[in-house]
C-alpha positions as CSV (number, residue, x, y, z in Angstrom):
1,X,-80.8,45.1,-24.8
2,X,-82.3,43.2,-21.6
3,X,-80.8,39.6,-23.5
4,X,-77.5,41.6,-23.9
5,X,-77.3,43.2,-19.7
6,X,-78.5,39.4,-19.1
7,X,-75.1,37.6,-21.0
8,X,-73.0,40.3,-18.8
9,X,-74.1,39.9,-15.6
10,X,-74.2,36.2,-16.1
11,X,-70.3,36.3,-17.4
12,X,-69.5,38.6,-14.8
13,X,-71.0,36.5,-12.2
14,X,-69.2,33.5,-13.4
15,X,-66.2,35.0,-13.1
16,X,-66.6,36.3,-10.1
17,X,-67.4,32.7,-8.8
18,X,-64.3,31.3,-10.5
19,X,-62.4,33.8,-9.1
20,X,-63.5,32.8,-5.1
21,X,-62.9,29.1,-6.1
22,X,-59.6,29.3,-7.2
23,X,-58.6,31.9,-4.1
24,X,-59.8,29.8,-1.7
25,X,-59.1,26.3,-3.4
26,X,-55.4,27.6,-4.4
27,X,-52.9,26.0,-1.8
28,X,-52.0,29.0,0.6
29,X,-48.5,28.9,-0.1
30,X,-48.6,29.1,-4.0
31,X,-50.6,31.9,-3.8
32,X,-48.3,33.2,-1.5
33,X,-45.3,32.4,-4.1
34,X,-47.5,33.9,-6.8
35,X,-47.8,37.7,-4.7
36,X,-44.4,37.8,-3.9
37,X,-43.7,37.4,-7.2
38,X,-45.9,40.2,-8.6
39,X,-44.5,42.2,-5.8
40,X,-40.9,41.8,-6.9
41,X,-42.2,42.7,-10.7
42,X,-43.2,46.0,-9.1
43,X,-40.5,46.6,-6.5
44,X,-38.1,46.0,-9.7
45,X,-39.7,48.7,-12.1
46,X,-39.3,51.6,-9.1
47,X,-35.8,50.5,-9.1
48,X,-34.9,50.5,-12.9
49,X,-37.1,53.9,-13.0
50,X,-34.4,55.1,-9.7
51,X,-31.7,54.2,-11.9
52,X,-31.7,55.9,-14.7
53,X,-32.6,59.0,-13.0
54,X,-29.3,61.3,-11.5
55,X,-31.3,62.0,-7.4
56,X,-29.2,64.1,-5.1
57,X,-31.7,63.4,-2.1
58,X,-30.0,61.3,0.0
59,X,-33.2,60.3,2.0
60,X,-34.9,59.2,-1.3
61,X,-31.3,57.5,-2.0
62,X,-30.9,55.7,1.3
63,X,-35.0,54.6,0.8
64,X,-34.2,52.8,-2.5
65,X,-31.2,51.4,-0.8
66,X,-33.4,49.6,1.4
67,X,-36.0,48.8,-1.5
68,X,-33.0,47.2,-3.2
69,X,-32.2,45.2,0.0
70,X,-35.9,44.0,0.4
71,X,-36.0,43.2,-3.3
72,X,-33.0,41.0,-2.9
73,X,-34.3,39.1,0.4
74,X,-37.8,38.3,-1.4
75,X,-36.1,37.2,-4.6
76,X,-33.8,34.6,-2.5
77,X,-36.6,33.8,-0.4
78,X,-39.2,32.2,-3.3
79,X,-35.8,30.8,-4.9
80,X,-34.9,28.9,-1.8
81,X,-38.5,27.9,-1.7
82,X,-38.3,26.9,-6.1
83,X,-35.1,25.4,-6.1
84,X,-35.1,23.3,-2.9
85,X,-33.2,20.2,-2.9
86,X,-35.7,17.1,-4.1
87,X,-34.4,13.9,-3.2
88,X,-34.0,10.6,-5.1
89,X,-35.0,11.8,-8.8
90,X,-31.3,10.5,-10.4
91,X,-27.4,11.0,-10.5
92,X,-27.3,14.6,-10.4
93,X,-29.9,15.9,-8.3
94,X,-28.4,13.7,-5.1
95,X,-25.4,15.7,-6.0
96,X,-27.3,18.7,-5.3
97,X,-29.2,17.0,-2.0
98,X,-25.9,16.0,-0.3
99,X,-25.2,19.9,0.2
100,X,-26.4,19.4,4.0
101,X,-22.4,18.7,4.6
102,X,-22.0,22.2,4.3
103,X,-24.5,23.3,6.9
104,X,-21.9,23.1,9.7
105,X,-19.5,25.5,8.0
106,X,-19.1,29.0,9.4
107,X,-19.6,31.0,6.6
108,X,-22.7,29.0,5.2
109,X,-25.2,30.1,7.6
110,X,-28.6,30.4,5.6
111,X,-31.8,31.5,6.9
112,X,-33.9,30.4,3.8
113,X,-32.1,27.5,2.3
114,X,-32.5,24.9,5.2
115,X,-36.3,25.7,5.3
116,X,-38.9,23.2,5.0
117,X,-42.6,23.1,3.7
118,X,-43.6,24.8,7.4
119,X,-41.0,27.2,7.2
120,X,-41.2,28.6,3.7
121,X,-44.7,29.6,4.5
122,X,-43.4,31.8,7.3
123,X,-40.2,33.1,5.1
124,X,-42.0,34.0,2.0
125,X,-44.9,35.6,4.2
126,X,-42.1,37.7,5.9
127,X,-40.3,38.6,2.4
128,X,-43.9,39.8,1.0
129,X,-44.7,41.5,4.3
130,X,-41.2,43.2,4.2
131,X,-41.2,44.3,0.7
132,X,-44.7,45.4,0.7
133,X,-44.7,47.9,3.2
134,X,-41.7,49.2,1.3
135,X,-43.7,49.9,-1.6
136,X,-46.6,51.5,0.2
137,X,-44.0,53.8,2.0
138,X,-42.3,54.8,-1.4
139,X,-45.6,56.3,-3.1
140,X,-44.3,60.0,-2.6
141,X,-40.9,59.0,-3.8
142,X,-42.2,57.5,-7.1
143,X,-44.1,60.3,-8.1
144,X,-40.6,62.8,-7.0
145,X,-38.9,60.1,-9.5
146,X,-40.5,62.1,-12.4
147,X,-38.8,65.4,-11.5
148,X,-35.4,63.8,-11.8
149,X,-33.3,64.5,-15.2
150,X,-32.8,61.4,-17.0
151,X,-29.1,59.5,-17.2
152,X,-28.5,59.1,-21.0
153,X,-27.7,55.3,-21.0
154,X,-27.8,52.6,-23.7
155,X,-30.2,50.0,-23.0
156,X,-29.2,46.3,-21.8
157,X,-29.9,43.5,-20.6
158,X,-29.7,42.8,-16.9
159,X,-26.9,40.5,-17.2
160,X,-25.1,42.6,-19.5
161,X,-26.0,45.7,-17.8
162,X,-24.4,43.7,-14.5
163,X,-21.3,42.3,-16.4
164,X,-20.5,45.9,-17.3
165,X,-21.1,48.2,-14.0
166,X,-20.6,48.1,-10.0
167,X,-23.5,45.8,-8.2
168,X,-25.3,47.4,-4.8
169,X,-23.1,50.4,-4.4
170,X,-25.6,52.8,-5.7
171,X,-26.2,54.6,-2.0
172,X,-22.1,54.8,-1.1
173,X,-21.9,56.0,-4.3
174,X,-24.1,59.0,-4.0
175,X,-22.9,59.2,-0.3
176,X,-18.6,59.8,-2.2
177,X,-20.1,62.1,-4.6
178,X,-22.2,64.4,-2.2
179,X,-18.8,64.5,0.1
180,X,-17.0,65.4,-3.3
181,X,-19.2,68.1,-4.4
182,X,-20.0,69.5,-1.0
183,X,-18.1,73.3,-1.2
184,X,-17.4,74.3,2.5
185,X,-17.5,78.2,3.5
186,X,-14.7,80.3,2.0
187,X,-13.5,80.8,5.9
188,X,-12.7,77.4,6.2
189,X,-9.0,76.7,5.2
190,X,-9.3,72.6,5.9
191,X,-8.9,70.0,3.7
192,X,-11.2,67.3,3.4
193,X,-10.7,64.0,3.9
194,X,-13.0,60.8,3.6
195,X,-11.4,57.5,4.5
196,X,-12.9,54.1,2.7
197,X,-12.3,51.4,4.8
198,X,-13.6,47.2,4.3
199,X,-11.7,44.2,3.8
200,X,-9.6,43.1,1.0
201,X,-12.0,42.8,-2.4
202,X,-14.4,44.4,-1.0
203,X,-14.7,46.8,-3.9
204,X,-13.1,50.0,-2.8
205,X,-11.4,50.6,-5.7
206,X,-14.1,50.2,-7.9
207,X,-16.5,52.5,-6.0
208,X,-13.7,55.2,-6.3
209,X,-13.3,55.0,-9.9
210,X,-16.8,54.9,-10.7
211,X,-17.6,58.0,-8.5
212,X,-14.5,59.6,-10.3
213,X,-16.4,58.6,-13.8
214,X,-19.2,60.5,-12.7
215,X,-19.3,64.1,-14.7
216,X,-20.9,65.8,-12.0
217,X,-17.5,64.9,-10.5
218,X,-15.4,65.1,-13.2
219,X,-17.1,68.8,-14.3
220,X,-16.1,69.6,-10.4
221,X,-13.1,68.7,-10.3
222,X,-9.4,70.4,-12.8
223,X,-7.8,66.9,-12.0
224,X,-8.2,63.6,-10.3
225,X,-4.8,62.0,-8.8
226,X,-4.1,58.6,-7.9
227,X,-1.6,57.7,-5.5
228,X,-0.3,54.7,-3.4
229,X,2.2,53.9,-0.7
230,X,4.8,54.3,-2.6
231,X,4.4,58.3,-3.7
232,X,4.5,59.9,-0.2
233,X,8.0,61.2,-0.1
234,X,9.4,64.5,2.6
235,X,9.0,67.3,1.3
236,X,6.9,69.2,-0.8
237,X,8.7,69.6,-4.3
238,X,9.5,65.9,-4.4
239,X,5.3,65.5,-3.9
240,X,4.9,67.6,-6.9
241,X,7.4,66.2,-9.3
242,X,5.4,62.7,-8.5
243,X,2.2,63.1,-7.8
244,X,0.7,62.0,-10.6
245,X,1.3,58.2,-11.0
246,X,-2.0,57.6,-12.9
247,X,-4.3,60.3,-14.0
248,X,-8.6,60.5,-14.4
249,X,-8.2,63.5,-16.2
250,X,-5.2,64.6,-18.2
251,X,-4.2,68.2,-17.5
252,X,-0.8,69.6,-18.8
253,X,0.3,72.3,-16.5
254,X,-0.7,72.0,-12.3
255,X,-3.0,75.3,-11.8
256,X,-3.4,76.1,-7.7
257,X,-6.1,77.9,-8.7
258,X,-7.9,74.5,-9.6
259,X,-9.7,72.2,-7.8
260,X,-8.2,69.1,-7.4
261,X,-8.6,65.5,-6.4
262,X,-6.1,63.3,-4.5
263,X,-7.2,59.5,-4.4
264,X,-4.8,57.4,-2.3
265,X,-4.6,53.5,-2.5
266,X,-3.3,52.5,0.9
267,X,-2.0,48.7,1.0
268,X,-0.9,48.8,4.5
269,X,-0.8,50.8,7.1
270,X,0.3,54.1,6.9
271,X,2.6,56.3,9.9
272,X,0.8,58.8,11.0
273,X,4.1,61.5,10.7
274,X,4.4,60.3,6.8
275,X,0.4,61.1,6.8
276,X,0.5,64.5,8.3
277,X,3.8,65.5,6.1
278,X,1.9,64.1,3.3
279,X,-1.8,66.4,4.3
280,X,0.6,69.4,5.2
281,X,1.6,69.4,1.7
282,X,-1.3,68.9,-0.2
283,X,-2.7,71.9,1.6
284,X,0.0,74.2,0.3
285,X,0.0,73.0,-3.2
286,X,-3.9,72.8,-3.5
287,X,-6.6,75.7,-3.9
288,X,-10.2,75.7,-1.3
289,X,-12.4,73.0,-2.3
290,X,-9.9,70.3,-2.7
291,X,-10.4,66.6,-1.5
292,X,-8.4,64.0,-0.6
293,X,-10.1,60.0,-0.6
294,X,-8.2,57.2,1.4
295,X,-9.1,53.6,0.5
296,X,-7.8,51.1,2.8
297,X,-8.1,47.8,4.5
298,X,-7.2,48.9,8.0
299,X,-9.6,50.4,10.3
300,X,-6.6,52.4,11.3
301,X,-7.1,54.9,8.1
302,X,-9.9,56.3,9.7
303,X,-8.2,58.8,11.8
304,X,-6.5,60.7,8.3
305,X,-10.2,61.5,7.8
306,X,-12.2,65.3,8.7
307,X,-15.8,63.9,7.5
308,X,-16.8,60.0,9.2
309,X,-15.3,56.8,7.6
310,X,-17.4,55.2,4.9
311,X,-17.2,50.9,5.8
312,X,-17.8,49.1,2.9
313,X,-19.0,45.4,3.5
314,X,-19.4,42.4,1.2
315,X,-22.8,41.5,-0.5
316,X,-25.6,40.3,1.6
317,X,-26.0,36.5,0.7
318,X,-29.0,37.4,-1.2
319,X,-27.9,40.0,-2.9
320,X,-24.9,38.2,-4.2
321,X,-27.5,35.1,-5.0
322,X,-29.3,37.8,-7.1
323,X,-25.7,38.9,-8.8
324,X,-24.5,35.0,-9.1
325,X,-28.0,34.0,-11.2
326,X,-28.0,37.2,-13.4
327,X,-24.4,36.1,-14.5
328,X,-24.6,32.3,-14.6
329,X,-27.7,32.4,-16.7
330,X,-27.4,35.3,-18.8
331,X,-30.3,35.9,-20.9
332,X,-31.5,32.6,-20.3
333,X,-34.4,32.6,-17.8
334,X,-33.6,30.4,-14.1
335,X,-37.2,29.7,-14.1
336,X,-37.4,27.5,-16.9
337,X,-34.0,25.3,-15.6
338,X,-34.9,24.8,-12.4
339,X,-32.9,22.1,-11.5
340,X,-29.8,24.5,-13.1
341,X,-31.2,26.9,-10.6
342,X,-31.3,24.5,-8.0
343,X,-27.5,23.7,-8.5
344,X,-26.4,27.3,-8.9
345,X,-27.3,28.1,-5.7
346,X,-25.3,25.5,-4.6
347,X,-22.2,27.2,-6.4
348,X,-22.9,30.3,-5.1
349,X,-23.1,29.6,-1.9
350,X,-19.6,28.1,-2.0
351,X,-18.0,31.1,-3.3
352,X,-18.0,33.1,0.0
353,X,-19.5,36.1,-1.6
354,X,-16.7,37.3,-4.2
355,X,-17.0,38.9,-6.9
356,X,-14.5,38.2,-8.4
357,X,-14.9,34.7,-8.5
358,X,-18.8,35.2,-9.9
359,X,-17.4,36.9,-12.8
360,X,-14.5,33.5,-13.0
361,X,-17.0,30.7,-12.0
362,X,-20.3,32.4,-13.9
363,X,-18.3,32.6,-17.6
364,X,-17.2,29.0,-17.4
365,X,-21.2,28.4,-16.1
366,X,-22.3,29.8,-19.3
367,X,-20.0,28.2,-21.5
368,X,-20.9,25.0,-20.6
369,X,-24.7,25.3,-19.8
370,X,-25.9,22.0,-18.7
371,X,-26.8,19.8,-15.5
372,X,-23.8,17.3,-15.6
373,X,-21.1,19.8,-15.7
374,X,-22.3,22.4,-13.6
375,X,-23.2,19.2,-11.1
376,X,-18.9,18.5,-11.4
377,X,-18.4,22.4,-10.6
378,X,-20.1,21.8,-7.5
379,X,-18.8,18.6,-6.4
380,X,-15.8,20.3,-7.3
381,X,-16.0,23.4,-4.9
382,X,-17.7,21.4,-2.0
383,X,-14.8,19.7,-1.8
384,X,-12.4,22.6,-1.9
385,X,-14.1,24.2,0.5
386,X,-14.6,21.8,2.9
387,X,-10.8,20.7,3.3
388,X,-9.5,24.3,4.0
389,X,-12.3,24.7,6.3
390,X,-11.6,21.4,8.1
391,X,-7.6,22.1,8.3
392,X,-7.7,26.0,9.1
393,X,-11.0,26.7,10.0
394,X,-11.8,29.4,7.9
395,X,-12.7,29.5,4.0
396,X,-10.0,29.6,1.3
397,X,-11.0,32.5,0.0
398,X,-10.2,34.3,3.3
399,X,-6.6,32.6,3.2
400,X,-6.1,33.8,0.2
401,X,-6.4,37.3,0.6
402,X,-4.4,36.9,3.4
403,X,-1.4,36.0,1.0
404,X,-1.2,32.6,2.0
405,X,-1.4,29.9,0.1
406,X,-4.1,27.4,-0.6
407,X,-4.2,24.2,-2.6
408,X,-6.6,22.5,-4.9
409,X,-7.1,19.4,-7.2
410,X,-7.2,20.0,-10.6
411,X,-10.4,19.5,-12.2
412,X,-9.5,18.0,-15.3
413,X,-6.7,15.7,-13.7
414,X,-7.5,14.1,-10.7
415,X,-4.0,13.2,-10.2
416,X,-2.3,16.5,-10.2
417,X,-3.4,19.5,-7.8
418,X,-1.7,23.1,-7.7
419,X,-0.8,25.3,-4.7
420,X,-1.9,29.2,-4.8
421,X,0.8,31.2,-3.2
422,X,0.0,34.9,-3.8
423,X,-2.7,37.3,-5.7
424,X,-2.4,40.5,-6.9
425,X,-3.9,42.8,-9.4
426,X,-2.2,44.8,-12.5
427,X,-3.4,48.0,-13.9
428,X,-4.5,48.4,-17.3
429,X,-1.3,49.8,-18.2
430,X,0.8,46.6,-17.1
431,X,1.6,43.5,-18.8
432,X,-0.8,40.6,-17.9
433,X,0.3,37.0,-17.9
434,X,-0.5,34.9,-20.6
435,X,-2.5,31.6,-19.3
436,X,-5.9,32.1,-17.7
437,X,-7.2,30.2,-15.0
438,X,-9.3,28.3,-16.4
439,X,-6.7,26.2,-19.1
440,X,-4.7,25.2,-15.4
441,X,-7.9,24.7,-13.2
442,X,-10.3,22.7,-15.7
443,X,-8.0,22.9,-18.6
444,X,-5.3,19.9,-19.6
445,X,-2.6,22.7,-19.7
446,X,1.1,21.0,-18.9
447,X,3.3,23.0,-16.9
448,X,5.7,22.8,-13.9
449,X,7.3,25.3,-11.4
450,X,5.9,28.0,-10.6
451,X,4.3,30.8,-13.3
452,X,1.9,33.6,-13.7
453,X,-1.7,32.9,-14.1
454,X,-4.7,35.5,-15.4
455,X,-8.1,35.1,-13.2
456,X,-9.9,37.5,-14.5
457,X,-9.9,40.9,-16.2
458,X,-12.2,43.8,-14.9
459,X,-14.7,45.3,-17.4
460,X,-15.5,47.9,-15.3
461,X,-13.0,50.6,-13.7
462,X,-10.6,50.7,-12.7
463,X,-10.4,48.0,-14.9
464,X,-7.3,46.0,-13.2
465,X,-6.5,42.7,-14.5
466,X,-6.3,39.8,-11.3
467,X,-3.3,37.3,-11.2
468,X,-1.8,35.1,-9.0
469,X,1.3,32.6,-8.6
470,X,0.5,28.8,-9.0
471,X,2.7,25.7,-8.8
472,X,1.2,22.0,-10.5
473,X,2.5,19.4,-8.9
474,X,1.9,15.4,-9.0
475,X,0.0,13.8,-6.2
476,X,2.0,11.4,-4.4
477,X,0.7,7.3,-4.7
478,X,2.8,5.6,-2.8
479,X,1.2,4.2,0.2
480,X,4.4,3.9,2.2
481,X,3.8,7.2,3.8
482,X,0.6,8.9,4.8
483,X,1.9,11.6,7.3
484,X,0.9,15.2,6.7
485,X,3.5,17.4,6.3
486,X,3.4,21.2,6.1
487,X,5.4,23.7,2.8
488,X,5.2,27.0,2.5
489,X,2.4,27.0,4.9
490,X,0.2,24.6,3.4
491,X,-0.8,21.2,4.4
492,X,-0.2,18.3,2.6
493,X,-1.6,14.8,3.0
């Protein structure tokens, strides 16, 4: 027995040496990388716990808003510090290292991804710092977690799971839903309005439809009317022989006695007399406890509102860096391509934080899933990038949801290029054109004139299909003349 007490404490003294060697002889930074990492692991399972639990609290829903926020500002902090440029290894990485160019653009402001050695220490102490406390303060709200019924939801991978639902919306989400359920006292004969107001592709659209898929909503609500622009009309009985241009719920005879709820899509700007002829009759023809939600890109819509506009804003850069990697890599894992990683940041960065074109770029990523070619994509949007920056100043993504037109090289064909002159989206009952993006853009497609291209088709709600109108044209080789001239609003050299 005294032999066998002699072995443990032995052991567990050796360990306990090994253990203050390798503390103190680890470099301060890798151990550094190594609790942030652990810390993400734990921040991560609170989150997928939060997830698949319906929580009404909007306290405990604005805290794991701010988990998930902290979550995605440590993850882009240790991958700024992985994946930073290394110079002088071969061909493709000094395609990666000459991303410095982009520094001095407006939009590519990075306060991670221009560190060095003595500044990573600092970041990744500030993300662990950050997301620690966050933990500790969420103790109580793990342990409320439990009391939450369960969301019955198949299981998927993240990237799956991401390819197939709305991305950092969760808290405006909740916040639509608790205005949509909210019953006011029978006294009150005012209808309730919530104006949705961000820029264009911000998502506003998608949050209403998801928050209209929601059966606590759907079980609230007789019916769920979608509207645009085009359906206010003067008087009442015109309002009700049109109302319904697209339909959540199919009902087959209009019941007053029903709640109901009036979704309108606003393009432009709206009059205010069209508005209040427009709220004058939905408050004849609908029963107490009917809503009304106005998406728009104006600031102006927030005046139709009785309860305070909801701003939606694009994806912090790390949160969209967190979105980008799930997507580009799929089920493969970024840690063991790091120089993929590396170059996907790259990408990312580029793509000005949209969506849509995550889902575009992230597919033809995947389908081509080594160093070279995603090298080419990024030499290939650095580029883009940096000649509607130089000539308008702002980044062609912006332009383009302006409606005007941008231009860009083909990828396939260095010779040819194609202009951009308009985007719009198509409903899933609508016909969709026929070429996709990516046989005119890195495809060898022939065509001339202007046609109808595909982007991208939404798997989520409310599952529009994305177009736009492009011209191929030949770049000019003579070398007589050089002089820019300007068509349709675009440059041309």
């Amino acid at each position: 027995m005294e032999s066998f007490l002699s072995v443990a404490l032995g052991e567990l003294v050796t360990r306990s040496i090994n253990f203050i060697i390798n503390k103190f002889s680890k470099p301060p930074t890798l151990a550094m990388e190594e609790s942030l990492q652990r810390t993400l692991l734990r921040a991560q399972v609170i989150d997928e716990e939060a997830m698949g639990r319906h929580i009404p609290n909007q306290a405990m829903i604005q805290q794991l808003g701010m988990l998930r926020d902290a979550m995605h500002r440590g993850s882009y902090a240790l991958d700024a510090f992985r994946y930073k440029p290394h110079y002088g290894e071969d061909d493709s990485v000094q395609v990666v290292s000459g991303f410095m160019s982009l520094s001095k653009l407006p939009f590519a402001k990075d306060p991670y991804f221009f560190s060095r050695t003595a500044q990573s220490r600092e970041q990744l102490q500030e993300a662990l710092d950050r997301l620690g406390s966050m933990i500790v303060d969420l103790n109580e709200l793990v342990m409320f977690l439990a009391s939450y019924p369960r969301l019955h939801r198949q299981p998927y991978s993240m990237h799956i799971l991401l390819g197939n639902c709305m991305f950092g919306r969760q808290v405006e989400a909740e916040l639509v839903i608790n205005f949509l359920l909210h019953t006011q006292p029978h006294s009150s004969e005012e209808l309730e309005v919530l104006p949705i107001i961000g820029p264009c592709r911000v998502g506003k659209s998608t949050l209403v439809a998801h928050v209209c898929k929601d059966e606590r909503v759907q079980d609230h609500f007789s019916e769920i009317l979608w509207l645009n622009d085009l359906a206010f009309t003067d008087d009442e009985r015109a309002f009700r022989q049109g109302y319904a241009m697209e339909h959540q719920n199919q009902v087959s005879n209009w019941n007053k006695d029903k709640r109901s709820l009036v979704v309108i899509e606003l393009s432009g700007n709206l009059h205010e007399d069209a508005w209040n002829r427009f709220y004058l009759a939905c408050k004849r023809s609908f029963c107490s406890g009917s809503k009304i939600v106005v998406t728009s890109s104006s600031d102006r819509a927030a005046k139709f509102g009785t309860a305070q506009a909801l701003a939606l804003k694009h994806l912090s850069h790390e949160a969209y860096w967190y979105f980008f990697k799930t997507l580009a890599f799929g089920s493969m894992d970024p840690e063991t391509h790091p120089r993929l990683a590396q170059v996907a940041m790259e990408i990312a960065r580029t793509q000005n934080r949209s969506i849509n074109a995550a889902y575009i770029i992230c597919y033809l990523m995947r389908n081509n899933f080594n160093i070279h070619f995603w090298c080419k994509v990024l030499r290939f949007f650095r580029v883009f990038v940096q000649k509607h920056v130089s000539r308008f100043g702002t980044h062609p993504y912006d332009l383009l949801n302006q409606n005007r037109p941008i231009r860009i090289s083909r990828m396939g064909t260095a010779s040819e290029y194609f202009t951009i002159h308009r985007q719009y989206h198509c409903s899933s009952q609508e016909e969709v054109p026929k070429i996709r993006v990516h046989d005119v853009v890195y495809g060898s497609m022939k065509t001339c004139r202007k046609f109808e291209v595909l982007s991208w088709r939404s798997p989520i709600p409310p599952y529009y299909s994305y177009a736009n109108t492009y011209e191929i044209q030949e770049r000019r080789t003579t070398s007589a003349k050089r002089k820019r001239s300007t068509e349709d609003g675009v440059t041309f050299c």
